[in-house]
FIDRENKE-435909 format. One record per residue (C-alpha): residue number from 1; x, y, z. Coordinates in pm, 1 decimal. Each point is the difference from the previous one (the first is absolute). Layout:
residues N
<seq: NUM; east: X; north: Y; up: Z>
...
This chain:
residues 174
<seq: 1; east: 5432.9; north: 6369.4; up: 2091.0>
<seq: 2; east: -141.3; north: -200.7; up: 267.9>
<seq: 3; east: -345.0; north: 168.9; up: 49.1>
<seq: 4; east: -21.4; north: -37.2; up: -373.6>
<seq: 5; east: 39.4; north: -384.1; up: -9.6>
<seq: 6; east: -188.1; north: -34.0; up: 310.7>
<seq: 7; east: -294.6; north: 163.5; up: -179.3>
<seq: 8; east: 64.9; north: -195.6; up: -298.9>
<seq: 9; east: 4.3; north: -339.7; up: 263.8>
<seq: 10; east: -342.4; north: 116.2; up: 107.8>
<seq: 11; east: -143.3; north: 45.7; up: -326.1>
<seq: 12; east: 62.7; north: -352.6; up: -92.2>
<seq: 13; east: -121.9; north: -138.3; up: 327.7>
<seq: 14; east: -344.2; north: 214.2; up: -62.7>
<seq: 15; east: -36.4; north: -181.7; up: -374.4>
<seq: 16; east: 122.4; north: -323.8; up: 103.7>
<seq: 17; east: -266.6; north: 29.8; up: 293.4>
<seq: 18; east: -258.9; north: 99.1; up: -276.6>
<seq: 19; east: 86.7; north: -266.7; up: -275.1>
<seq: 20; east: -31.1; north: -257.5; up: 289.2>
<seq: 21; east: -341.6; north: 133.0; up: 88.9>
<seq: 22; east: -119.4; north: 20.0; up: -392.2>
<seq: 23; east: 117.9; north: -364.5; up: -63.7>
<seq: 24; east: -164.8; north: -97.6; up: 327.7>
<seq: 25; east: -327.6; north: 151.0; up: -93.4>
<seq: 26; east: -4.3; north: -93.4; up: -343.1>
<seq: 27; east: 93.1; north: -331.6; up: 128.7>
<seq: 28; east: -369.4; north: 28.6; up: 244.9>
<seq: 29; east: -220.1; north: 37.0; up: -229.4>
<seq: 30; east: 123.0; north: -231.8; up: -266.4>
<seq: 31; east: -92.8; north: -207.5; up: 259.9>
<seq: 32; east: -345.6; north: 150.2; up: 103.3>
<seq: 33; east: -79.2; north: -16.8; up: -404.3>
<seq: 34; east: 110.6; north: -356.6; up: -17.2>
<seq: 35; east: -276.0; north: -87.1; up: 356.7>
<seq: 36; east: -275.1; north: 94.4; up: -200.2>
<seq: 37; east: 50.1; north: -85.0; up: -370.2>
<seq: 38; east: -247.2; north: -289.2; up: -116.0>
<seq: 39; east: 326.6; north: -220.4; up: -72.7>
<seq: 40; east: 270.9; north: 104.9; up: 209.3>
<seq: 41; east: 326.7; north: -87.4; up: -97.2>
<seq: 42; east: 176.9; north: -251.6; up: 247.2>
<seq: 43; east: 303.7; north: 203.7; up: 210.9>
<seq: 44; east: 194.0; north: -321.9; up: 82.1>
<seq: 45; east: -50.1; north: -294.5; up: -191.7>
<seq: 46; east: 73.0; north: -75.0; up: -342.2>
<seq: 47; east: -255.6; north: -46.8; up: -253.1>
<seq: 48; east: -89.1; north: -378.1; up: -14.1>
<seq: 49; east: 168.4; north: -76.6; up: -372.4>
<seq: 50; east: 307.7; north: 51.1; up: 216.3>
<seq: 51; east: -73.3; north: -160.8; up: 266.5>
<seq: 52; east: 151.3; north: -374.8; up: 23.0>
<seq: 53; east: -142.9; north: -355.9; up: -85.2>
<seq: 54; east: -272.0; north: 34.4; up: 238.5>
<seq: 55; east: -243.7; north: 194.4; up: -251.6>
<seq: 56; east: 122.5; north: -127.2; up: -344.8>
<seq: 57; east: -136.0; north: -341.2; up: 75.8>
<seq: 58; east: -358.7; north: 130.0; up: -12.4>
<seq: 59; east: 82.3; north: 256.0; up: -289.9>
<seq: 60; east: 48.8; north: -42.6; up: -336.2>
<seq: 61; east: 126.8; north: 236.8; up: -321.4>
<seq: 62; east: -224.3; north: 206.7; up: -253.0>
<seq: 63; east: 73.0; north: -194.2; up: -225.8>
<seq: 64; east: -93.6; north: -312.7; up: 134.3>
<seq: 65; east: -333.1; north: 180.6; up: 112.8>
<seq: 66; east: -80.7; north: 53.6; up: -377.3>
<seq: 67; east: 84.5; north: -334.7; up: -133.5>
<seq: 68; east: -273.1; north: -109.1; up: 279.9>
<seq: 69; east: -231.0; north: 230.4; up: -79.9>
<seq: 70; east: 20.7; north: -53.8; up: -412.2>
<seq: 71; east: -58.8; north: -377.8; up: 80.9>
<seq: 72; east: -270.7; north: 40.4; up: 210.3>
<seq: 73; east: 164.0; north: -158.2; up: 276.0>
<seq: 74; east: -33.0; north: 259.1; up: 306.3>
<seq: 75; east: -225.5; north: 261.1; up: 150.9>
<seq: 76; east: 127.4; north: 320.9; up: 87.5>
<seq: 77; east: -70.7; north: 129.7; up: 358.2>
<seq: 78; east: -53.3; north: 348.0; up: 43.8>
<seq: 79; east: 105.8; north: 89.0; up: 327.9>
<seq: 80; east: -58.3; north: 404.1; up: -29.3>
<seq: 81; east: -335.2; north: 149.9; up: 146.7>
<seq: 82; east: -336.8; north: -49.5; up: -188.0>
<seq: 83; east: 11.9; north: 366.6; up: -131.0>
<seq: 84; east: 326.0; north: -87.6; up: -194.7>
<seq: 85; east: -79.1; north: -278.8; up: -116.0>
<seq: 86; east: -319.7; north: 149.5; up: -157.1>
<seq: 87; east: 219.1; north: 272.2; up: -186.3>
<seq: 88; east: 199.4; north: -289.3; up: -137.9>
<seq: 89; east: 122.2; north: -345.9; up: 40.3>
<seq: 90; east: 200.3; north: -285.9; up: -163.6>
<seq: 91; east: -293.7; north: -147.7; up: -241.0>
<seq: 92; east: -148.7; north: -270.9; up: 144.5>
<seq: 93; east: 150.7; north: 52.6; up: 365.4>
<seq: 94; east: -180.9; north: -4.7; up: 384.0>
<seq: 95; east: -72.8; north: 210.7; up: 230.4>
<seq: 96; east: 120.9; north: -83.8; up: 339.9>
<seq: 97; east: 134.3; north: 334.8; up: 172.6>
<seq: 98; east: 287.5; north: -110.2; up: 264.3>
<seq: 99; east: -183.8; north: 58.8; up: 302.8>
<seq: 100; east: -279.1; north: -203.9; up: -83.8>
<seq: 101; east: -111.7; north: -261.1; up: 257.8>
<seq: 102; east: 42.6; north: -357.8; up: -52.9>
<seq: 103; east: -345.7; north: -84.6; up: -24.8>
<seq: 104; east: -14.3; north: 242.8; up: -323.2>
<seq: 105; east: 327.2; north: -181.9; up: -100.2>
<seq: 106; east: -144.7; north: -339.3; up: 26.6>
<seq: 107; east: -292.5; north: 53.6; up: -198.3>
<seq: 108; east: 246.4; north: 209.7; up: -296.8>
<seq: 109; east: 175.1; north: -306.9; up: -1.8>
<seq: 110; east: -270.8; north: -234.3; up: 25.3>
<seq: 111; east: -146.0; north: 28.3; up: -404.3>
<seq: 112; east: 361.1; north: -5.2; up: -187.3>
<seq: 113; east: 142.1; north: -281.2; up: -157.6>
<seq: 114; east: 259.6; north: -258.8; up: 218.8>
<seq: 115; east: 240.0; north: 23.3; up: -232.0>
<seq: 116; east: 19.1; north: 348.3; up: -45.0>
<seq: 117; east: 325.0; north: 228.4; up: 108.7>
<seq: 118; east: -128.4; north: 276.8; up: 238.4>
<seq: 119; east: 214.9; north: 315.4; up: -112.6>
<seq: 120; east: -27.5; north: 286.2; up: 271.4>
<seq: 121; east: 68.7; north: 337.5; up: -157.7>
<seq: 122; east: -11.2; north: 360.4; up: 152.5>
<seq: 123; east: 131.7; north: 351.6; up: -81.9>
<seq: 124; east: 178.6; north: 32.5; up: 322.2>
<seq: 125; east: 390.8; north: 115.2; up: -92.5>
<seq: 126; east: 131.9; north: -291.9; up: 286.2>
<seq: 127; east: -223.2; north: -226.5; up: -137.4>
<seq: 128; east: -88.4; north: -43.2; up: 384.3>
<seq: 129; east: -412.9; north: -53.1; up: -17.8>
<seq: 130; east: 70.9; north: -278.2; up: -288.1>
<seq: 131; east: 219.8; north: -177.4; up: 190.2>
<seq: 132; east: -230.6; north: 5.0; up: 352.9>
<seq: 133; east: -305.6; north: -112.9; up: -212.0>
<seq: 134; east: 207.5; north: -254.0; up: -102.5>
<seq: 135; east: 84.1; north: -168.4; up: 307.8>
<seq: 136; east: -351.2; north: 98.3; up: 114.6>
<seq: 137; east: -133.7; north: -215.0; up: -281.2>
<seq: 138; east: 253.3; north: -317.9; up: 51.9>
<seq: 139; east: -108.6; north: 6.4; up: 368.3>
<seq: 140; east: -418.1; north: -33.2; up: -156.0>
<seq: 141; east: 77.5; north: -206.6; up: -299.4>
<seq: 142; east: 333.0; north: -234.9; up: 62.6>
<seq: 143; east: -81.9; north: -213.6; up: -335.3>
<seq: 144; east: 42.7; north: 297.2; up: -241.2>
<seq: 145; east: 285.3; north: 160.9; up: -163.6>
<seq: 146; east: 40.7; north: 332.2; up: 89.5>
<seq: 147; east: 270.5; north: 277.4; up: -98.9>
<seq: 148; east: 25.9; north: 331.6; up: 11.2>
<seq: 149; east: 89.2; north: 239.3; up: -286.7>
<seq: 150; east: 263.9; north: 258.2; up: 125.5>
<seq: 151; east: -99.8; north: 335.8; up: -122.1>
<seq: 152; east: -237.9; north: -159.5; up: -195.1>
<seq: 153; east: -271.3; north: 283.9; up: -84.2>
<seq: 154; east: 253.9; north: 195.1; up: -126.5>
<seq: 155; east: 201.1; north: -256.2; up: -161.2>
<seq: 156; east: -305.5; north: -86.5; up: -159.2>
<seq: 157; east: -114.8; north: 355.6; up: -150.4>
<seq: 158; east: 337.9; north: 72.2; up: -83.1>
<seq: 159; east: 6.1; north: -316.1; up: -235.5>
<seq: 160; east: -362.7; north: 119.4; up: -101.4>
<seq: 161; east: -103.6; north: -330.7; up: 84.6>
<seq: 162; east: -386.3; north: -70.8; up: -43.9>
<seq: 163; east: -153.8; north: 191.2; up: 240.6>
<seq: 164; east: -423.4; north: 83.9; up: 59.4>
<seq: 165; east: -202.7; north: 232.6; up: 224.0>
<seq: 166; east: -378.8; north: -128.7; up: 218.6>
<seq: 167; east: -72.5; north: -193.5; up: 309.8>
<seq: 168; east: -166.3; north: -264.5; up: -143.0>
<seq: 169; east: 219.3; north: -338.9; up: -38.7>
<seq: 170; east: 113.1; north: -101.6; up: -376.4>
<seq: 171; east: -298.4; north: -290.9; up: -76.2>
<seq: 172; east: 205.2; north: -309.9; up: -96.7>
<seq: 173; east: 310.9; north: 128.3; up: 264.2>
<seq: 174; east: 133.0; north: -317.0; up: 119.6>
């Protein structure tokens, strides 16, 4: 009876070993896929509409971004590259993809109207480029209003908001 549960103690210690190893692998390259997706997903910090008070004050709700938008009383900020924006686009909005420099900023900014609301708007799941082009864009402009939209590509589709398609900025845009 004892060589039997000895053999039966070693047979769990093999699959233990090799459930440890398969978790442990799978566990590798979930994290080798995540390195070299376009959009990773963050492994540590929360997505930024959880994050605390530090963020909301330069972001604002869908449907505040609408009743802007209806009025005529913002400009959407695209912050995605130029190839997505060319697909499609909140009507009306700007190009400015989040790494550009702040010359290019500057001179984005330079032809809208004062008393415009800058809303910065990209597909990313964290909302993460929005919010940096934000702050990027109060540090070159420190008169304007600017928020970010929090999931606000999607947000926007999903509430089939007006959306168009073209590189060439809306004639008229403020």
């Amino acid at each position: 009876m004892g060589r039997a549960s000895e053999s039966v103690l070693s047979k769990l210690r093999i699959m233990a070993t090799q459930g440890v190893a398969i978790v442990l692998l799978a566990v590798i390259v979930a994290l080798l896929g995540n390195t070299v997706r376009p959009r990773s997903l963050p492994l540590f910090a929360p997505p930024l509409w959880k994050q605390g008070a530090d963020s909301s004050q330069m972001t604002l709700s869908l449907e505040e971004a609408e009743h802007l938008f209806l009025h005529d009383k913002a400009v959407f900020i695209d912050a995605r590259s130029p190839e997505l924006y060319a697909a499609s686009h909140i009507r009306g909005a700007r190009n400015i993809p989040e790494g550009s420099g702040e010359k290019l900023m500057r001179e984005a900014l330079s032809n809208l109207a004062m008393d415009s609301v800058l809303i910065v708007y990209c597909d990313d799941e964290t909302s993460a480029v929005s919010v940096s082009l934000s702050k990027k864009l109060a540090g070159v402009d420190k008169t304007r209003k600017i928020r970010s939209l929090l999931r606000g590509w999607d947000l926007w589709v999903a509430n089939e908001l007006p959306i168009e398609s073209g590189t060439s900025p809306v004639k008229g845009a403020r």
